[in-house]
C-alpha positions as CSV (number, residue, x, y, z in Angstrom):
1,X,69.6,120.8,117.2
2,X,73.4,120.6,117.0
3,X,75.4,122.6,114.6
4,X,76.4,120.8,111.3
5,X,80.1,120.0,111.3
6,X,82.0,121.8,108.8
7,X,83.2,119.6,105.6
8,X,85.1,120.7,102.7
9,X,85.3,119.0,99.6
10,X,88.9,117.4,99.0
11,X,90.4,115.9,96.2
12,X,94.3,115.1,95.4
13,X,96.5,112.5,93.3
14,X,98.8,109.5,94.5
15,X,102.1,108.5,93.3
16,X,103.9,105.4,93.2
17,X,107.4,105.2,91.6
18,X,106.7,108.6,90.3
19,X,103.5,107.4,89.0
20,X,99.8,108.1,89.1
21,X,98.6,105.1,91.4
22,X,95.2,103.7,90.4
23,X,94.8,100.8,92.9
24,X,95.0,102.4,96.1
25,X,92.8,103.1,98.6
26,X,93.4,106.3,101.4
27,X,92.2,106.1,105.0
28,X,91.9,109.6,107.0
29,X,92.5,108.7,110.7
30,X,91.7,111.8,113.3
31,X,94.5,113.2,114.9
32,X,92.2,114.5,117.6
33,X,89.9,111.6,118.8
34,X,86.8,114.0,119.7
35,X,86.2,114.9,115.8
36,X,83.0,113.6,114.5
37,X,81.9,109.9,113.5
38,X,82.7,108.5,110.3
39,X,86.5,108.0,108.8
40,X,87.2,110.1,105.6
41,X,88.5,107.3,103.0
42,X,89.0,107.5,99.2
43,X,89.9,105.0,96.2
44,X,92.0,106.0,93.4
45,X,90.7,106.2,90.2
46,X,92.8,104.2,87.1
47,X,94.8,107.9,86.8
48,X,95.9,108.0,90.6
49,X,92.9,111.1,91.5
50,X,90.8,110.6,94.0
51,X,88.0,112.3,95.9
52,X,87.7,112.5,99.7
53,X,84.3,110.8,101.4
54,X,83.0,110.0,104.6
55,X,79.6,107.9,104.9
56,X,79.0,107.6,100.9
57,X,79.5,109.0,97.7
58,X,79.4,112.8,97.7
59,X,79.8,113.7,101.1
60,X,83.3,115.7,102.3
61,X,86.0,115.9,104.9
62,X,85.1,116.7,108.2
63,X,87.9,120.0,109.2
64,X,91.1,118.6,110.8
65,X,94.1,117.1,111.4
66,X,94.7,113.7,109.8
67,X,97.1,111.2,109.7
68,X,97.5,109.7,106.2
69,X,97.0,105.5,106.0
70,X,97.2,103.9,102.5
71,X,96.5,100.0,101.5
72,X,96.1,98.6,98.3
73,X,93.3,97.2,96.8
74,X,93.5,93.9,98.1
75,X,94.0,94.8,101.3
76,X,98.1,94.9,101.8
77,X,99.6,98.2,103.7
78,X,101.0,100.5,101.8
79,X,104.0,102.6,103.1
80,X,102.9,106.5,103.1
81,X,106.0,108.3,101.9
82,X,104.9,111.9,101.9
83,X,102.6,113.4,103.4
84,X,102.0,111.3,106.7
85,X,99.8,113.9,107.9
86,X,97.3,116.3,106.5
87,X,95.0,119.3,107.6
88,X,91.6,119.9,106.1
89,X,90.1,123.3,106.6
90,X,87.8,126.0,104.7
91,X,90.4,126.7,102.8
92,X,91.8,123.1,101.6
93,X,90.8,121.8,98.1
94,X,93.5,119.9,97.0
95,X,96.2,117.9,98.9
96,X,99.8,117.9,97.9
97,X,100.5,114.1,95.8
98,X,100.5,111.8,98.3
99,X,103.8,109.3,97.8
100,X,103.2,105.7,98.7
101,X,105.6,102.4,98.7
């Protein structure tokens, strides 16, 4: 059988106008388009945290290099200030705020 993909349980905070931002939700897109199946994605919760997931609740980010996408809730882009891209690895926990228009 083929070896497990590494994950690695993410979490971070999102800002809008200096502000925790509790309607937004975060897409992962590969940077490299030979990583696995399945988009990390997150919602924020009413205090701007969120968790990163893949296929459902629970599950982790897949190690790699991602470029940050953000809409709101009802669907409208949202400009990613800071940072546009991210790197998940063994050692990654938390990512920096991310900064969104």
């Amino acid at each position: 059988p083929p070896t497990p993909e590494p994950v690695q349980t993410v979490t971070g905070k999102v800002l809008r106008n200096g502000r925790p931002d509790g309607a937004t939700q975060l897409s992962l897109v590969p940077a490299n388009s030979t990583q696995g199946p399945g988009r990390p994605f997150a919602r924020t919760n009413p205090d701007g945290t969120f968790a990163i997931t893949v296929f459902r609740h629970g599950e982790s980010a897949p190690h790699g290099e991602y470029q940050v996408v953000a809409q709101n809730l009802t669907g409208a882009p949202r400009r990613v200030v800071s940072p546009a891209k991210v790197t998940i690895d063994q050692t990654t926990t938390e990512l920096p705020p991310i900064v969104v228009r």
